[in-house]
N, C-alpha and C positions, 0 to 999 in steps of 0.2 A: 352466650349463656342459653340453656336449656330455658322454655318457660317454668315460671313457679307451679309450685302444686296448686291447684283453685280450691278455695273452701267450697263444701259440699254446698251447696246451695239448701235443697230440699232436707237439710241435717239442720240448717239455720230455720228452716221453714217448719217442721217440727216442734218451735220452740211452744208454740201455739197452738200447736196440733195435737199435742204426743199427749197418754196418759199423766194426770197429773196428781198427785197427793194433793188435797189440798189442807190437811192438816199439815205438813210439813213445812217445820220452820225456815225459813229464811232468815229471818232475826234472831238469835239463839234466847229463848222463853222471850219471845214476842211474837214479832209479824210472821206469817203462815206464808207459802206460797200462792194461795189459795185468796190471799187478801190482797197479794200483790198483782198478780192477775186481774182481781175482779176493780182496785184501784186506775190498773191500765185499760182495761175497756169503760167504764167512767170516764178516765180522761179524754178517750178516744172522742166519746160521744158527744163531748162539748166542744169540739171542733169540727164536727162529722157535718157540720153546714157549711162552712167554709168553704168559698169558693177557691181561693186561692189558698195554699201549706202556708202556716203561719208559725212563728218562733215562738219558744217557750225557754225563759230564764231560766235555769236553775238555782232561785235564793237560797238553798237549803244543803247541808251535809249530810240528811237522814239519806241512808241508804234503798229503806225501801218503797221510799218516795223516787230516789233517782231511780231505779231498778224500773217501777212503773212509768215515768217518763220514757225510759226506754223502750219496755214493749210496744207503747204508746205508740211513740214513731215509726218504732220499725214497720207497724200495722198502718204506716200511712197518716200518722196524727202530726204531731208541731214537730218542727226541727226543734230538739235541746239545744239552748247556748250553755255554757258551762264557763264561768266566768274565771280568771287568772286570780281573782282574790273577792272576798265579800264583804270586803270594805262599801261605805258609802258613795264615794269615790269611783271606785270601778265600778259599778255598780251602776250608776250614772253616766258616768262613760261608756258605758256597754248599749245602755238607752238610746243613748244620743248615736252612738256611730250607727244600730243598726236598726233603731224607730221601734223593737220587741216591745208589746203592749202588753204582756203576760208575764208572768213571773209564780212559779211553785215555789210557795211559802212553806213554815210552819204551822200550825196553830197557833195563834196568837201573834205570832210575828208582822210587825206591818212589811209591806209590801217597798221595794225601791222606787224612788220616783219614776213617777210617769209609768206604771205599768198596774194592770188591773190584777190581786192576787185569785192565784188559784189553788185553794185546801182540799184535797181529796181525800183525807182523812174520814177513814168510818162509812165514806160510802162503797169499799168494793164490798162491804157486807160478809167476808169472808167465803164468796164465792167466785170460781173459777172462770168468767163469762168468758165467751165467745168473742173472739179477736178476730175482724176481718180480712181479707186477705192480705200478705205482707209482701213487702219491697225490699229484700234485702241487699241489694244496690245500688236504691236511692240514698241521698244525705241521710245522715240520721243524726250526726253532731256535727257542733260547731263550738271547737275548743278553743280559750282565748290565753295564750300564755305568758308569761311576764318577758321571756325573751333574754338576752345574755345582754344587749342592750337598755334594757328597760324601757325597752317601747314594748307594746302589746303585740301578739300574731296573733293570725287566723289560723287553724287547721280545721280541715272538714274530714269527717270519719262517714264512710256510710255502715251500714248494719254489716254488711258482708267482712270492710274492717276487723269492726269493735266483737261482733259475736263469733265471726270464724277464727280470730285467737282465743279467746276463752274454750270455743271447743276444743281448740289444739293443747291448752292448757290444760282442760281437765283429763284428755285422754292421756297426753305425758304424763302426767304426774298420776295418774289413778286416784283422781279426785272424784270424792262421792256421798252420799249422802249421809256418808259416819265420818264423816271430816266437818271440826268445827272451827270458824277460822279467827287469827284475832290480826286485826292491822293497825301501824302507829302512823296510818299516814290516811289522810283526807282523802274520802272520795271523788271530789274536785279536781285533783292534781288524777293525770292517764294512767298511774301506775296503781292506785288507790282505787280507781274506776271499775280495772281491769281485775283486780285480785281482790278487792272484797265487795263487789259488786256483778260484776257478768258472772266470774267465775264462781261464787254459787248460785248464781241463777243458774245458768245451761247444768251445772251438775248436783246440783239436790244438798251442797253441802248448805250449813247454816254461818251465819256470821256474827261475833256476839259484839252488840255494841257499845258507841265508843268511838274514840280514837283516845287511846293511853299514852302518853309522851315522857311522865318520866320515869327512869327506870325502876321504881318501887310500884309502879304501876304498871308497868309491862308486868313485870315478876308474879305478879298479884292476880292479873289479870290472865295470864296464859296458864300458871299452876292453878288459878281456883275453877276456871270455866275448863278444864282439861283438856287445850288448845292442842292440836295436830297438829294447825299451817300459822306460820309467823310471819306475816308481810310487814315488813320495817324497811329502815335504811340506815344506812352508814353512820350517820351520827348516834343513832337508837343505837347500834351494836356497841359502837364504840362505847356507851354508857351501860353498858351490861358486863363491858368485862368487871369482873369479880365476882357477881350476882350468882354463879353457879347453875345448878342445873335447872330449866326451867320446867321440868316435868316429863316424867315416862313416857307422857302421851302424843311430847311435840313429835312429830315424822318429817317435817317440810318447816322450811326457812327460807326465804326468800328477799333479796335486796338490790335495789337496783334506786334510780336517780340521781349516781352518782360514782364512784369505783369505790370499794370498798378495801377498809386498809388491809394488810394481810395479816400483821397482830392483831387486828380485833377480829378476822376469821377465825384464826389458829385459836383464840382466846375461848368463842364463841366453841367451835370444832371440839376441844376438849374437854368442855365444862356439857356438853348436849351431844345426844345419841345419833344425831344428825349435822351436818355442814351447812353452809348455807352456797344456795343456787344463785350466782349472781348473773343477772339480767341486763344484756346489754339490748341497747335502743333507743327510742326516743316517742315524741308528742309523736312527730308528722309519721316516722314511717312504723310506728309498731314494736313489737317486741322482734328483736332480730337472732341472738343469740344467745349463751347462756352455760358457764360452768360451774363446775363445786370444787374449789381448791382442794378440799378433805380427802377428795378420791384422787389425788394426783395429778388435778386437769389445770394445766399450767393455762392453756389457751380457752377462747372461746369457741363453743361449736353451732355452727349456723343452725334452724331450726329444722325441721325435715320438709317443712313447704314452702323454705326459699331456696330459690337458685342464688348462688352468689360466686365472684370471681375477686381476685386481687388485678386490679388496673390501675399502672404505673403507684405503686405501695398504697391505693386507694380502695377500700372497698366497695364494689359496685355489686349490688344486689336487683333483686325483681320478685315481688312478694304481695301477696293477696293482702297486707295487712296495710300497704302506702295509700298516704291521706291522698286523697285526688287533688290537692293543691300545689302538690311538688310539682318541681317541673323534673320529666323523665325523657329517657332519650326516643330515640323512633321505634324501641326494641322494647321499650317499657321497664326500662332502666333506669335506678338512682345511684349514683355516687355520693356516699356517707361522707360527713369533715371529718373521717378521722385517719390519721395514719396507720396499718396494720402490718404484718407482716406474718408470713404463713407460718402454721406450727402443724406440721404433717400435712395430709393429703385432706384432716378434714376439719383442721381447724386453725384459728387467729390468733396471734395477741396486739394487742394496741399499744402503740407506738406514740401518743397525744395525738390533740387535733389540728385540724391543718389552719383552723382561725387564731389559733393561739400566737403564731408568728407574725409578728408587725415587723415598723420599719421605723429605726429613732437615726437622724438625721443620715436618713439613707440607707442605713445599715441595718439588716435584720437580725430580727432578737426572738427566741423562742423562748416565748413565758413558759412553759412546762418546765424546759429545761433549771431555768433559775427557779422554780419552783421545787423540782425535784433535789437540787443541791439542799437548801435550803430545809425540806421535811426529814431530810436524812441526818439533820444533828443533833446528834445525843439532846434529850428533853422536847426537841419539837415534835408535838402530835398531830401539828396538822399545820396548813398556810393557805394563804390564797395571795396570789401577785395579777394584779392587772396593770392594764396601759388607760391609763385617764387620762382625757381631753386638757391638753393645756392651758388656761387662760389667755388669751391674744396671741394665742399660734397655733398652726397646724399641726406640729406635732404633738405626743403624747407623753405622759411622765408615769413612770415606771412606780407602782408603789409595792407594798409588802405588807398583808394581815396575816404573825403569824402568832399557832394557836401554843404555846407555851410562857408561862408567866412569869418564868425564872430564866428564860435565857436572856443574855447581855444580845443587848441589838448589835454592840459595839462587836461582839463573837461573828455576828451573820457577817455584819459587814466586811470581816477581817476573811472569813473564810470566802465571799464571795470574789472577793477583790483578787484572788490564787487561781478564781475558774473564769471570770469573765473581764470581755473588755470596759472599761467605764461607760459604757454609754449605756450598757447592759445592765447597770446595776441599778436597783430600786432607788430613787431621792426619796422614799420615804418610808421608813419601815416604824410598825407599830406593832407591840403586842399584847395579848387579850388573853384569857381564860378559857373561851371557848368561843368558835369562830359563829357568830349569830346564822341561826337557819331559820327557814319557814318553815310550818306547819309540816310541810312536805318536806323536807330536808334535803331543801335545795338552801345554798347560800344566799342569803337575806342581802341582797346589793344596795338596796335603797340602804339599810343599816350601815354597810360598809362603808359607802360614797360621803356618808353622815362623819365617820370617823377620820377621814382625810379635807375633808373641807376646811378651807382655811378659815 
């Protein structure tokens, strides 16, 4: 592979540097950029004794508090932890694994144990201060994520990361400071981060806040604030089809955490003047690729600053945007878990992933596959099948969350039993209304694992 394109460095170092409006909102009719700025030189200065870089919690969803955190570090202040949830619990756990004695609160908000809060609130004064000089290849986060296991990971982001995609994103997309954006998904979660946070930082647009979840609230909330850019996901879209158009003004749609169905693209595509760009990638390595079904784009197209290759039906890439925690080859290479297979000369489609294949006595089972039989039957809108940990044995037992309320279990079963071997077939299928998500609209496990216990 060729090497990746390098984010500009000195483009990242401008962030700081460069003319700045400081009447320009950030928060649409609230925070200025000008207050965010003068918040992150504050923060800087309460650590600017520090002999050793010290960690800063993120207790908080306000955006222009994280935003300031950010500049914060990137100029050399606390590494951000950014927690997997803001439960008490994790919260506490995040203390304990890694001793952070700080935590960026609210107003008024108490602090998590064991950590001293810090309100910056009201002190940037609404002026632009002077940010000293920046590192944009040192750490700058430290994400903690729930994991497909439900153990927690680590990923480390440095500035060159988290800021050189938001550049790449706002020059693709011609993001600017007449783009107002609305997101249904948490800042906390990397897609959230990325899109209603960096991305109108580095491009002047505003962000109105919030996080609006259900659909009378999206609807409400992108037609009355006269939304351009729409960062959702999969489940949000899916509860939009019927809702109609959601305003002349939207231009950008955006979804990613998950695949998104192609009836609730198509649904979406025709009711809005726009498609939505769906985002593939991940916590550790970035945003990687990204199509719009609307214009005919079956596959995914890599971005223009990664190199990437198909190796043995595996994606292997090399890109300015990989958490420094992967492990990479000698070449600065990552092979993706996912299965692909080329669609022309410059693009993918995904094939599942390669974790998804276990072993039930001896014998390999590809959960996608029984997953994909199964979403394709007249009334189901959605599923999820895993392999859970057997009670007093090594193997695993095959279950089945699927999302339609009127199909007969006894239907899946009968049609399953015509595709697959028995060992293949879920011992336990159940079905629901709607498959529970997070915030982030990722599938809720700990809910799920709730719903199969015996």
């Amino acid at each position: 592979m060729k090497p990746a394109i390098p984010c500009n460095g000195p483009e990242v170092a401008a962030l700081l540097t460069r003319a700045l409006d400081p009447a320009q909102e950030f928060v649409d009719g609230g925070t200025t950029l000008g207050s965010v700025h003068g918040m992150a030189a504050w923060l800087r200065r309460q650590f600017a004794d520090d002999l050793e870089r010290q960690t800063l919690c993120l207790a908080t969803d306000n955006r222009d508090l994280i935003a300031a955190a950010l500049l914060s570090s990137l100029a050399g202040g606390p590494i951000v932890l950014l927690p997997y949830s803001f439960s008490a619990q994790a919260l506490s756990g995040l203390h304990q694994a890694t001793g952070c004695r700080h935590a960026l609160v609210d107003p008024e908000q108490p602090p998590p144990p064991g950590m001293e809060p810090i309100r910056p609130l009201g002190e940037g004064g609404g002026t632009a201060a002077p940010l000293p000089a920046i590192y944009p290849d040192e750490e700058l986060l430290r994400l903690y994520t729930g994991g497909t296991t439900g153990a927690p990971q680590l990923w480390s982001k440095t500035g060159t990361n988290l800021f050189g995609e938001a550049l790449f994103l706002a020059a693709h997309f011609a993001v600017s400071s007449s783009d107002r954006i609305v997101a249904t998904i948490s800042p906390a979660h990397i897609y959230g981060l990325l899109y209603s946070v960096l991305l109108p930082l580095v491009s002047g647009a505003s962000v109105v806040p919030g996080i609006p979840s259900f659909p009378e609230e999206i609807v409400r909330c992108v037609r009355e604030r006269k939304a351009t850019v729409l960062v959702s996901v999969p489940p949000h879209y899916r509860v939009l089809r019927g809702k109609g158009c959601l305003g002349d003004a939207l231009r950008l749609a955006f979804s990613s955490a998950g695949m998104l169905d192609v009836t609730d693209n198509n649904a979406f595509s025709l009711a809005n003047r726009c498609g939505i760009v769906e985002i593939y990638g991940s916590t550790e390595t970035g945003g990687i690729a990204l199509r719009n079904r609307s214009c005919g784009e079956r596959g995914f197209t890599p971005y223009s600053t990664i190199d990437w290759q198909i190796h043995n039906q595996r994606l292997q890439i090399r890109s300015p945007y990989l958490s420094p925690s992967l492990p990479l080859d000698a070449a600065g290479g990552y092979l993706a878990n996912d299965w692909v297979e080329a669609d022309g000369a410059t693009a993918f489609q995904l094939r599942g992933r390669t974790d998804s294949v276990i072993k039930v006595g001896g014998k390999r089972v590809d959960l996608e596959e029984v997953k994909a039989a199964i979403k394709y039957m007249q009334g189901v809108s959605d599923c999820l099948v895993l392999a859970l940990p057997d009670r007093g044995s090594r193997e695993h037992r095959i279950v089945a969350l699927v999302e339609g309320p009127f199909v007969e279990i006894e239907d899946i079963r009968t049609l399953l039993m015509t595709r697959f071997e028995p060992y293949a077939l879920p011992g336990a299928i159940k079905t629901i209304d709607r498959l529970p998500v997070t915030d982030n609209g990722k599938v809720d496990r700990e809910a799920v694992l709730k719903l199969f216990m015996p």
